[in-house]
C-alpha positions as YAML, in Angstrom:
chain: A
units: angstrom
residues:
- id: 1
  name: UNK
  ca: [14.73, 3.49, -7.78]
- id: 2
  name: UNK
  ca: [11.53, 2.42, -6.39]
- id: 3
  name: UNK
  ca: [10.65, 3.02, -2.82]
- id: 4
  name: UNK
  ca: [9.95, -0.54, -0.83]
- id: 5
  name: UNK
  ca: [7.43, -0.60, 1.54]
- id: 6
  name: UNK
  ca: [6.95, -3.99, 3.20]
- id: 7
  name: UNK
  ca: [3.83, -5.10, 4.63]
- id: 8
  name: UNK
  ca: [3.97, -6.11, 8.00]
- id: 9
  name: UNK
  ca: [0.77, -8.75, 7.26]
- id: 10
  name: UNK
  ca: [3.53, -11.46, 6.41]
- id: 11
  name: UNK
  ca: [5.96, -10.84, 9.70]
- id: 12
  name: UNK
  ca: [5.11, -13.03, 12.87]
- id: 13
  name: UNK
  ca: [2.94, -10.92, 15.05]
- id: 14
  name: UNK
  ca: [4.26, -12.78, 18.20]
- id: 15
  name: UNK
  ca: [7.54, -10.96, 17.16]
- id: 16
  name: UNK
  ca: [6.13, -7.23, 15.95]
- id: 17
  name: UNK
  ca: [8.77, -5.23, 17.49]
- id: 18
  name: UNK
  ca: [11.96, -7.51, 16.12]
- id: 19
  name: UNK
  ca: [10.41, -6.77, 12.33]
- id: 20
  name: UNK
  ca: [10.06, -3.16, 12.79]
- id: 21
  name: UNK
  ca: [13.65, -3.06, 14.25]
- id: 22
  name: UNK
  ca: [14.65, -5.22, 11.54]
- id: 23
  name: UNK
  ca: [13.20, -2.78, 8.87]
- id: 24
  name: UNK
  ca: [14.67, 0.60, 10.79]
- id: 25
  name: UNK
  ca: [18.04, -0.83, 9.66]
- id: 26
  name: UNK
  ca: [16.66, -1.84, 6.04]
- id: 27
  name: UNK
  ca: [16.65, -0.05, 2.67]
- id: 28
  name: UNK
  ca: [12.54, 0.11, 3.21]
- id: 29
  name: UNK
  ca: [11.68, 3.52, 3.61]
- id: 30
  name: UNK
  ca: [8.01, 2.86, 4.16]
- id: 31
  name: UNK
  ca: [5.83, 0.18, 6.54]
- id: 32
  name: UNK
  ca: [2.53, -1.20, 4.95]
- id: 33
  name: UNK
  ca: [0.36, -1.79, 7.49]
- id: 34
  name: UNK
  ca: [-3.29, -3.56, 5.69]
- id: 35
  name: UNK
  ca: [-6.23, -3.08, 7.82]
- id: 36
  name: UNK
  ca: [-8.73, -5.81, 7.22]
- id: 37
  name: UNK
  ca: [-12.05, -5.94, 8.30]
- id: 38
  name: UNK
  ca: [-13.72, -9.86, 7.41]
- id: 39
  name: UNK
  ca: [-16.40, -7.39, 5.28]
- id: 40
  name: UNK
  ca: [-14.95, -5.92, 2.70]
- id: 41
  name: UNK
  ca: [-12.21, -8.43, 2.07]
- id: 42
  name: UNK
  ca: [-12.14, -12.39, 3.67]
- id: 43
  name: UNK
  ca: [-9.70, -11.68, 6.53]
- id: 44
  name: UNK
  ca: [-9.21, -10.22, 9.32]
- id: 45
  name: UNK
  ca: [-6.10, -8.56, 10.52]
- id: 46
  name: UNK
  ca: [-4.94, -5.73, 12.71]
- id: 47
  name: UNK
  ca: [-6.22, -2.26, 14.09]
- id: 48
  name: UNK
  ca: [-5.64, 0.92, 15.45]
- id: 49
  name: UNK
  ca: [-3.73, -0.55, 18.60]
- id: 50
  name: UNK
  ca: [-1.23, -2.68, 16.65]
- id: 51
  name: UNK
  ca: [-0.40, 0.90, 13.97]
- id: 52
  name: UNK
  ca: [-0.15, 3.22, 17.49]
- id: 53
  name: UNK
  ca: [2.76, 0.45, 18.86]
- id: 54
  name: UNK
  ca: [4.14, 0.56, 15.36]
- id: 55
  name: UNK
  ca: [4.26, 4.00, 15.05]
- id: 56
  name: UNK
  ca: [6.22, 4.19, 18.32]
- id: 57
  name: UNK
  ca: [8.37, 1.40, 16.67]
- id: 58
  name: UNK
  ca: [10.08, 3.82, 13.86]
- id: 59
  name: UNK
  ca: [10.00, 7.28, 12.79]
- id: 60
  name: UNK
  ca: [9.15, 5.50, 8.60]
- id: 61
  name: UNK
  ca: [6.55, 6.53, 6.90]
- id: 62
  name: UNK
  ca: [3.53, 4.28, 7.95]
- id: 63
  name: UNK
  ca: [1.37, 3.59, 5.11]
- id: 64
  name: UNK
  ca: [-1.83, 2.26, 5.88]
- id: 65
  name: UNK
  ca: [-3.92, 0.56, 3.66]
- id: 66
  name: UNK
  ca: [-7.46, 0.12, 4.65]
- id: 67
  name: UNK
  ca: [-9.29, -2.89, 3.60]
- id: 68
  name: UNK
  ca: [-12.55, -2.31, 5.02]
- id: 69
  name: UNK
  ca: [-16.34, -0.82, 4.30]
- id: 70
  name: UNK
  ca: [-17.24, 2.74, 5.37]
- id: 71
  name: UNK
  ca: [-13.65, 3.95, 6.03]
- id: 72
  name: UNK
  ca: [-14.74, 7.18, 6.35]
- id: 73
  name: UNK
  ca: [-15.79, 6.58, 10.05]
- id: 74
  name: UNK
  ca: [-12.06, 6.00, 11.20]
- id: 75
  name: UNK
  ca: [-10.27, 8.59, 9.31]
- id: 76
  name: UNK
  ca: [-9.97, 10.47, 12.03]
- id: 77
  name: UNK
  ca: [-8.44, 7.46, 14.10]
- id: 78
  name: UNK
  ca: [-6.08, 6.50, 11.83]
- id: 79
  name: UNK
  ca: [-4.27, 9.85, 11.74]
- id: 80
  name: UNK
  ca: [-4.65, 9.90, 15.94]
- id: 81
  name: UNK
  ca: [-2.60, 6.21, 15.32]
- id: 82
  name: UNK
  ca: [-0.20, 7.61, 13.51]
- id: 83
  name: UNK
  ca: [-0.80, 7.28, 9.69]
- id: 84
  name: UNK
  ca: [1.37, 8.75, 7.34]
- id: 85
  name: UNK
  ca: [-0.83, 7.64, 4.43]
- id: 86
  name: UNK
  ca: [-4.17, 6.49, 4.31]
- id: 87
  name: UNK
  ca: [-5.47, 4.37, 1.79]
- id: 88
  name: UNK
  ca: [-9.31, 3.41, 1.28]
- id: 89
  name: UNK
  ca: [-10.38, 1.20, -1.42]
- id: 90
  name: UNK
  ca: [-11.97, 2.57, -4.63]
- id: 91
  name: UNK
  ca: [-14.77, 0.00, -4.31]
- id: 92
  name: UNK
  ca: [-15.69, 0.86, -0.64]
- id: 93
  name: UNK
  ca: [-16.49, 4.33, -0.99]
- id: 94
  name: UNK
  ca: [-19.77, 5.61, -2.48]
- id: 95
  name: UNK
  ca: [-18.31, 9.39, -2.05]
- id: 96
  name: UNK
  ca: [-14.80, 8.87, -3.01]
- id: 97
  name: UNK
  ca: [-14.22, 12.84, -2.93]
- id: 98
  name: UNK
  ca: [-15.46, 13.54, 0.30]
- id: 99
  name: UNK
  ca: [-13.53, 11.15, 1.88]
- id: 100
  name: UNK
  ca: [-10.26, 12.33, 0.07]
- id: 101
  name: UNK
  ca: [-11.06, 15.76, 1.59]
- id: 102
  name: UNK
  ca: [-11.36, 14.16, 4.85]
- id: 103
  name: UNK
  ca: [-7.96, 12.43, 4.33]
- id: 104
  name: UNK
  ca: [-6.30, 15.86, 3.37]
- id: 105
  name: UNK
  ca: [-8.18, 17.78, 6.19]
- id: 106
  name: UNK
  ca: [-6.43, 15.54, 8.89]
- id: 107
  name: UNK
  ca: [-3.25, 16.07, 7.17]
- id: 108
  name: UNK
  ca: [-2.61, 12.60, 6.18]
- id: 109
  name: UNK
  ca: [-1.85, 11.53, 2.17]
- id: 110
  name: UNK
  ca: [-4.07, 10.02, 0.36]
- id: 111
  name: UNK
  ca: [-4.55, 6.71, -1.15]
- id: 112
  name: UNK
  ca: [-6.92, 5.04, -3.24]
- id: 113
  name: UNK
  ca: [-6.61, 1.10, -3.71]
- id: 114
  name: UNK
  ca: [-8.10, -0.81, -7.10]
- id: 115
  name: UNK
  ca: [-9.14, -4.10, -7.01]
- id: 116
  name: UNK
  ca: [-7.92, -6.38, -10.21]
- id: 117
  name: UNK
  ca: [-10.94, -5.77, -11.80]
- id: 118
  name: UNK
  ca: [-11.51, -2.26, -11.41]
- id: 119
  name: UNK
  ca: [-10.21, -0.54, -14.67]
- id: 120
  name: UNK
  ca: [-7.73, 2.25, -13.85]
- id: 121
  name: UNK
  ca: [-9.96, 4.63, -15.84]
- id: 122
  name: UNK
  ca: [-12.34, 5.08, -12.64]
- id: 123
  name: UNK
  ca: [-9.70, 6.89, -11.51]
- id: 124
  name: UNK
  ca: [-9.26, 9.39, -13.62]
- id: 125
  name: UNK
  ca: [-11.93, 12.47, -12.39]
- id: 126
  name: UNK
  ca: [-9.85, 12.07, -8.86]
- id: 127
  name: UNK
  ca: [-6.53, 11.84, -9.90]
- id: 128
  name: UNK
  ca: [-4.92, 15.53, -8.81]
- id: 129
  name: UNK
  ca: [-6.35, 14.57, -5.32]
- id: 130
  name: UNK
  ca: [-4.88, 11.06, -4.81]
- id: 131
  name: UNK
  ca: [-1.14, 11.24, -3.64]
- id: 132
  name: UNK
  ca: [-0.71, 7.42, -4.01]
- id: 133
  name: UNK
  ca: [-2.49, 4.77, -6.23]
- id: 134
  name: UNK
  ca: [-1.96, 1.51, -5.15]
- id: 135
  name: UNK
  ca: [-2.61, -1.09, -7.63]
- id: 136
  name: UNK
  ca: [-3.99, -4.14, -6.44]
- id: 137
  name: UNK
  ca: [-2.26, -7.37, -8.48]
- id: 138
  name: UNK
  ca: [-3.82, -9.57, -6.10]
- id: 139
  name: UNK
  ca: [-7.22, -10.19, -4.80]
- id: 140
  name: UNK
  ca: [-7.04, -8.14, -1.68]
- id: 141
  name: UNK
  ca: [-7.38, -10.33, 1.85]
- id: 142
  name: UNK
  ca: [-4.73, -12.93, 2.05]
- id: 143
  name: UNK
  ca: [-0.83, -12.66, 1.76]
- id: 144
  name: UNK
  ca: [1.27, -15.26, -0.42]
- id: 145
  name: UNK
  ca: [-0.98, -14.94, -3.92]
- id: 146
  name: UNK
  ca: [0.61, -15.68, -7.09]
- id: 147
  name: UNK
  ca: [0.93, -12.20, -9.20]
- id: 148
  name: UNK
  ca: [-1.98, -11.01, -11.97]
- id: 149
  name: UNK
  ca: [-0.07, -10.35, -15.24]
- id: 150
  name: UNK
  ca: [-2.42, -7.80, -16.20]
- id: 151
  name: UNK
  ca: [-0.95, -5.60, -13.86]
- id: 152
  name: UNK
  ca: [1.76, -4.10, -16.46]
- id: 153
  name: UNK
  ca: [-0.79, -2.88, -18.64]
- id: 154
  name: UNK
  ca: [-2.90, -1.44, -15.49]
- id: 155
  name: UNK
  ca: [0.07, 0.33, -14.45]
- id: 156
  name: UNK
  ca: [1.02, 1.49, -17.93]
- id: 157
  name: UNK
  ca: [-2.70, 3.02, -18.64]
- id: 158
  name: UNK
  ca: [-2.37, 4.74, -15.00]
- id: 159
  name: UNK
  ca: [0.76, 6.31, -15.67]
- id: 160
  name: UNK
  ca: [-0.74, 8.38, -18.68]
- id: 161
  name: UNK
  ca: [-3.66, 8.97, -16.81]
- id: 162
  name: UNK
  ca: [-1.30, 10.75, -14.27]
- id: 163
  name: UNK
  ca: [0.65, 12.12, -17.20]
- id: 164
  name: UNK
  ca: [-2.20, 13.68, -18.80]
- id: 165
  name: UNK
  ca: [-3.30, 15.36, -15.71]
- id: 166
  name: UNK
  ca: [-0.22, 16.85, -14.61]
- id: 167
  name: UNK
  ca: [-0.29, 15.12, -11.63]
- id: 168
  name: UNK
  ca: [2.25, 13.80, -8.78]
- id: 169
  name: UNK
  ca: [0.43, 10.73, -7.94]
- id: 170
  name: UNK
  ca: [2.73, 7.61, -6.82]
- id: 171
  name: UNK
  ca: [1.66, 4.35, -8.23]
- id: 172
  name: UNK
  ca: [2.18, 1.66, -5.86]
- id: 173
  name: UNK
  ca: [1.88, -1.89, -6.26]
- id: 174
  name: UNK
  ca: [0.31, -4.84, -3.60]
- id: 175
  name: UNK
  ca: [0.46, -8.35, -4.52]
- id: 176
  name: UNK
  ca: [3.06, -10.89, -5.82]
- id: 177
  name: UNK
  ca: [5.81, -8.17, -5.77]
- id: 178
  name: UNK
  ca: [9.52, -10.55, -5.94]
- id: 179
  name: UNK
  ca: [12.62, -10.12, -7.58]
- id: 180
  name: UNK
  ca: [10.81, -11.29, -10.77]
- id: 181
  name: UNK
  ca: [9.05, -8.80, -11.60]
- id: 182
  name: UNK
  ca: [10.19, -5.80, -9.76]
- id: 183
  name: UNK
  ca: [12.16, -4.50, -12.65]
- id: 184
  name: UNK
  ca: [9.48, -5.09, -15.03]
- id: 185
  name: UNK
  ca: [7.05, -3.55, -12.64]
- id: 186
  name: UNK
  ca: [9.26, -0.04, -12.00]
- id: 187
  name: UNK
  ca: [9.59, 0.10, -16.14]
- id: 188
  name: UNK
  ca: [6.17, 0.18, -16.35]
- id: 189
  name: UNK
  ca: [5.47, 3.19, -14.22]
- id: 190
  name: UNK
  ca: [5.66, 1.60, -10.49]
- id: 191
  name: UNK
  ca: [7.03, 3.95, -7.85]
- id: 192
  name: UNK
  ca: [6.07, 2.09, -4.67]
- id: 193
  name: UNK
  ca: [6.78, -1.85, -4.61]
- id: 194
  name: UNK
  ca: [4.74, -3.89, -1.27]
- id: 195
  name: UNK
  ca: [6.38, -7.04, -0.51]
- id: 196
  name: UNK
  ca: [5.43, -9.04, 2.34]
- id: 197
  name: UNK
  ca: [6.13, -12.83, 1.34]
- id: 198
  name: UNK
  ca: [8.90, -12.17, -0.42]
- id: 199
  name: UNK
  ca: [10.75, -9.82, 2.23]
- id: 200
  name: UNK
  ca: [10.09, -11.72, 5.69]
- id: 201
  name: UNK
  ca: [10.00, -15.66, 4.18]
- id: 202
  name: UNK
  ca: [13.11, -14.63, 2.90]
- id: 203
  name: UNK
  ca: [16.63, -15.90, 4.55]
- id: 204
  name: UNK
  ca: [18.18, -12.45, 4.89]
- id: 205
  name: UNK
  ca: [15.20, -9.87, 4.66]
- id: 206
  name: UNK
  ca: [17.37, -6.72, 4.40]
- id: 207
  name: UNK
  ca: [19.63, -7.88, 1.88]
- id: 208
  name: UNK
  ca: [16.23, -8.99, -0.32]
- id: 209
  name: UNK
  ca: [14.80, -5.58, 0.57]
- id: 210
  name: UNK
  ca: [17.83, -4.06, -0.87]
- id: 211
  name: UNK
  ca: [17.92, -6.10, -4.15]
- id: 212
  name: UNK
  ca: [14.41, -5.30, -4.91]
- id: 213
  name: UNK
  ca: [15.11, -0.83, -4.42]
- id: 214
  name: UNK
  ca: [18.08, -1.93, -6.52]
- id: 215
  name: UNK
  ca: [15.67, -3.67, -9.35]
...
């Protein structure tokens, strides 16, 4: 069964601590949180005060996906806001190892995100020291975007790359996620499903939150 993490990009911000409450009773066992930054991606969203009320907000793990250049300047911040996981992008950082270390040193997990048109192979060299891959099937920056089929493949060529290595990496996926293509998605290699659209546009959010872990 896949683990849902819902990204709190697509709840009403006006009403913050109603969606965190309604997740604490959900089937989610993680909150995505994207950090956006106008740079690195077209948007901007939330920071570090938003994640520290969060974190007060549930005892979940918060997984924080960071969608902006130089993370490696707020690592430290992050984890003082109450990260669980931190994920940078794969495109942002120049020094992708050193920044991992940094991740690990603070105690957090670490992520690394891929844009659609990063191959998964780039990966590969870093792969026993990324916890979570999270497989962009969207162009990162807006919620709502139709899915990229290509992802199956993606995810199927990660999943030997983790294979191969012996490693314990979680594949998670951001983008499009619905009741679609969940199953499809966990059969080829998913662990981790986002869904922001799909879980808080929906009439009855926990009962859509549990048919996707059931997927």
């Amino acid at each position: 069964m896949a683990i849902i993490a819902p990204s709190l990009l697509a709840a009403n911000f006006l009403e913050l601590g109603k969606a965190c409450a309604m997740l604490n009773e959900s089937e989610a066992a993680w909150f995505h949180l994207d950090v956006m930054d106008g740079s690195f991606v077209p948007n901007i969203s939330f920071g570090l005060p938003v994640i520290e009320q969060i974190r007060k907000a549930t005892t979940k793990v918060c997984d924080v996906h960071l969608m902006i250049v130089h993370p490696e300047k707020y690592i430290e911040a992050f984890k003082k806001a109450g990260a669980d996981i931190l994920t940078v992008h794969y495109e942002t950082c120049s020094e992708l190892a050193n920044t991992l270390a940094q991740i690990k040193a603070e105690g957090m997990k670490t992520g690394v995100a891929i844009n659609p048109n990063t191959d998964a192979t780039v990966l590969t060299p870093f792969i026993k020291d990324i916890d979570l891959v999270c497989v962009m099937s969207v162009y990162p920056g807006f919620g709502g975007q139709k899915f990229i089929e290509t992802t199956y493949e993606k995810v199927k060529t990660l999943k030997q790359i983790i294979l191969d290595a012996h490693a314990a990496t979680l594949i998670e996926i951001d983008g499009g996620v619905d009741a679609n293509n969940a199953a499809a998605l966990t059969a080829a290699g998913a662990d981790v499903l986002v869904a922001g659209t799909t879980v808080f546009k929906a009439a009855d959010p926990i009962a859509m939150i549990a048919t996707l872990k059931q997927l």
